[in-house]
N, C-alpha and C positions, 0 to 999 in steps of 0.2 A: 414785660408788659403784655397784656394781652386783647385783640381786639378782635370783637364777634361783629362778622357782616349777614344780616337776615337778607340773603336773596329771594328771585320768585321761587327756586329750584326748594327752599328751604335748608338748604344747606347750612351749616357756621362754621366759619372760620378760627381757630380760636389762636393760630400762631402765625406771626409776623413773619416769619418766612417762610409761610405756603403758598398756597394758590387762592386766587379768589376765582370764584364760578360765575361763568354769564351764561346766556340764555343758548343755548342750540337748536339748531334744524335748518332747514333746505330752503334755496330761495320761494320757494311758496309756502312760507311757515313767518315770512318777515311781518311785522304788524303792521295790520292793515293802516292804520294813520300813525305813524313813525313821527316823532318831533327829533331838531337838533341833536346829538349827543346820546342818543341812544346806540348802543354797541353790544353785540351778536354774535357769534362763531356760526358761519354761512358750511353747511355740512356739505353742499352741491357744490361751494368753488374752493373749499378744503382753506377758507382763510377765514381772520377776524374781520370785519367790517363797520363802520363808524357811519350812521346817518349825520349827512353834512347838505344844507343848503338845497335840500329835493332831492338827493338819490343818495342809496346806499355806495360807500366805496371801502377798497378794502382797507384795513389799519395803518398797512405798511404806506399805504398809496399817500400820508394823508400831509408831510412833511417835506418829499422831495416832489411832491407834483405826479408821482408817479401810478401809472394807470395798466390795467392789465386788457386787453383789447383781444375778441376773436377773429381770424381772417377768414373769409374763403379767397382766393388767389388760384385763375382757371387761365393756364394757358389757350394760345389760339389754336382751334382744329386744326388741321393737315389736308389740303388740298388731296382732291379728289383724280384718279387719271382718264383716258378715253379706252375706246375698245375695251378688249375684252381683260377689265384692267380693277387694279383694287380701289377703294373706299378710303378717305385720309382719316388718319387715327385721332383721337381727342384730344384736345391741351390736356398736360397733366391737371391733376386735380390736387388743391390743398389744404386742408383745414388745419389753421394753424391758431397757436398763442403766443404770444408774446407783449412786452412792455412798452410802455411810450413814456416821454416826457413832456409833461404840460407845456405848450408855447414851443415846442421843437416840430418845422417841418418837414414829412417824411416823405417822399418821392414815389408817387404809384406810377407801377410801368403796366397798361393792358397791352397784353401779344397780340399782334393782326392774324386774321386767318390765312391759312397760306393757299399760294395760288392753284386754277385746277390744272393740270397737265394734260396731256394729248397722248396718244397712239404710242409715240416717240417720246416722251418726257416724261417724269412722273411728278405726281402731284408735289407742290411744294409744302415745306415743313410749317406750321406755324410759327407766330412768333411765342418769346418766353413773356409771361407776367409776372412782375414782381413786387412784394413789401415788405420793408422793415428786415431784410437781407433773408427772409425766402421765395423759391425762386421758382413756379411753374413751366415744366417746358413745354415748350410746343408741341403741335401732336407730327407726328412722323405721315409723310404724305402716301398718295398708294401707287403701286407699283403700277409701271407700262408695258402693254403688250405686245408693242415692240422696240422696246428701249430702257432698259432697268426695269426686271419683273420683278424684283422684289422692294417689298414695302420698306419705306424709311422708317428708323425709328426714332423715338419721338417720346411725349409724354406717354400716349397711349400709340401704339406702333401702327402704319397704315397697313392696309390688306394687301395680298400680291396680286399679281395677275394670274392669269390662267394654267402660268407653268413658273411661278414664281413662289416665292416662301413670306410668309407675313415680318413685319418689321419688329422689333422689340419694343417694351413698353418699359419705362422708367419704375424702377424701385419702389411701392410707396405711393406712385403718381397715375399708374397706372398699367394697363393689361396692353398683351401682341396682340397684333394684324394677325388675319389667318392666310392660309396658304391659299391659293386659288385652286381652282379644277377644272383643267379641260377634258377629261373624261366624261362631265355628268351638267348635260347644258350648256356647256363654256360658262362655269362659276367664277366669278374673280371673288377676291376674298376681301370681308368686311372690315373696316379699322377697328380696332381696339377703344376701348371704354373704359370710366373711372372703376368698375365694378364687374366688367365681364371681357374677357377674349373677343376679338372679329370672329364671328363663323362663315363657314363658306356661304358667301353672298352678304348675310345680314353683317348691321355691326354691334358695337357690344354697350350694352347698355353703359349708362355713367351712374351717377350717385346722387340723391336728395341730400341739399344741404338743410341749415336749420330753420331758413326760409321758407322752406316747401316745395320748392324750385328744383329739377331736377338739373343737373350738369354734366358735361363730359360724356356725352350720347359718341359712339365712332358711326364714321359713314357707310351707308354699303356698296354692295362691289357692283359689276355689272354683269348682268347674265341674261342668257338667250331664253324668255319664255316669261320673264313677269318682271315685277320691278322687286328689287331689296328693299325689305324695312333700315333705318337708320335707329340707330342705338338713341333708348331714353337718355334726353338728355342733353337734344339738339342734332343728333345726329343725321346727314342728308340721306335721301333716298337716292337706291342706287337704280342706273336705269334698268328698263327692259328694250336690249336690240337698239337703245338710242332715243328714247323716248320716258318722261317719266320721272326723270331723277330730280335732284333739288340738291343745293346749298346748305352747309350747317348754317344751323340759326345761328344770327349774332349773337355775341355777348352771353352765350352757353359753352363756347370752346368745341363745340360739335364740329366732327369732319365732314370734310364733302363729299357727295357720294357720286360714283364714277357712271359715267356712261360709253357709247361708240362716240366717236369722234374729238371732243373735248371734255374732260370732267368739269365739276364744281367745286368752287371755293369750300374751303372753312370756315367756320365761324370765327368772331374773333372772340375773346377772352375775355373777364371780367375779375374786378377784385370789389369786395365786399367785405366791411370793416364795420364790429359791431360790438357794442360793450354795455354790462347793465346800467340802469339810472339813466336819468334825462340829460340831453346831448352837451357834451362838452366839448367833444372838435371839431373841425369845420373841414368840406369839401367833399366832394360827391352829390350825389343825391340823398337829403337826408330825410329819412322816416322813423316811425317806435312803431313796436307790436312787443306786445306781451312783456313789456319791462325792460326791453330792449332797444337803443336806439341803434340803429344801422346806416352806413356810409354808404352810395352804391358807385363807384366809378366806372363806368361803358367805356369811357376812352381813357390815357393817361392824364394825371394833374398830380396833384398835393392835399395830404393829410396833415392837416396841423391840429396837434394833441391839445 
């Protein structure tokens, strides 16, 4: 037997056990007013896709309930230390994918920022954030000037102090703390970022996610003569002499940047949960842009798919 299918491609088929041809190209190639039942091989997310009920999903998805969701998941910054001490490094940073199941709910954990530490203590680590079993770690706090000069490490590692060595930064998650310097200013060293090293004083930039949003900014350190920039991204300014510094922004994972006497806090951490077509799960704060609906969670709750 044989059967010829006239596609748009113009393609024909003429043997019952080949292939039949649908349409291809990128999610900005879908047809502008899509009815029911129309089906596409999506070139941008490497899968077939079935218009169902107001938004494209993909083929496999369309039987078990099953959906394919992108995460951002930002550990909490790394507390900041005092004196002549380092910057807290950034939550790790993570962009992830993976699946869910319609009507199964998933458990968001956002990491708190960690505490700032003093002269004598060093800045505390963040907390971790987590979804759907990946796992942002906190950021590594910064080293004290006099009491643990070296930076903790962390997602992105904290900066040292003046005679201390910056902390390490997670696999993947992120960049070291830098080493301090008391030869040039009393430098203490910046925390580490999703996308750059602490440098002496500053700290290390983080990463734009799809949002537009930068995250995982590290804090910077404290030194004798001006204040430290704090890494794009949330990251706190570090003081000048005790004067000056700031707090990682919340809900950036941004460290806290060190000053004399007590540092500053971390930020804390966020998880951001987002999939194409119009919303199907619930919890967070929900919005759409660009074809996208997005979940936002500030503090921990529940994604139910």
């Amino acid at each position: 037997m044989t059967v010829t299918i006239n596609g748009t491609t113009g393609v024909n088929q003429s043997d019952v056990t080949g292939a039949t041809v649908v349409p291809v190209g990128t999610t900005a190639q879908r047809p502008a007013s899509p009815t029911n039942g129309m089906m596409r091989f999506n070139t941008t997310n490497a899968e077939y896709e079935v218009y169902d009920s107001g938004s494209w999903r993909a083929l496999t998805d369309q039987t078990a309930g099953v959906y394919t969701v992108n995460a951002l998941i930002v550990g909490g910054g790394g507390g900041g230390a005092g004196d002549w001490s380092g910057g807290g490094g950034a939550g790790g940073y993570l962009d992830s994918s993976s699946s869910v199941t319609a009507g199964i709910a998933y458990t968001v954990t956002v990491g708190a920022g960690g505490a700032a530490g003093n002269s004598t203590t060093i800045g505390g680590n963040g907390g971790n954030s987590v979804f759907n079993s990946s796992t942002a770690v906190g950021g590594g706090g910064g080293g004290a000037d006099s009491g643990g000069d070296t930076g903790a490490s962390g997602g992105s590692g904290g900066g040292g102090a003046i005679d201390g060595s910056g902390g390490a930064g997670t696999s993947g998650q992120g960049f070291a703390g830098a080493a301090g310097n008391r030869n040039n200013s009393l430098q203490g060293g910046g925390g580490g970022g999703a996308s750059q090293t602490g440098q002496v004083q500053a700290g290390g930039n983080g990463l734009q996610w799809a949002n537009g949003t930068y995250y995982a900014g590290g804090g910077g350190g404290c030194r004798n003569g001006s204040t430290a920039a704090g890494g794009l991204g949330g990251g706190g300014t570090g003081a000048n002499a005790g004067s000056g510094g700031s707090a990682g922004t919340a809900n950036t994972g941004g460290g806290g940047g060190a000053q004399n006497g007590t540092g500053f806090a971390g930020g804390s951490g966020i998880v951001i949960i987002r999939y194409a077509g119009s919303q199907r799960g619930t919890g967070g704060t929900v919005t759409s842009s660009g074809g996208y609906t997005y979940h936002s969670f500030t503090s921990s709750g529940t994604y139910t798919a």
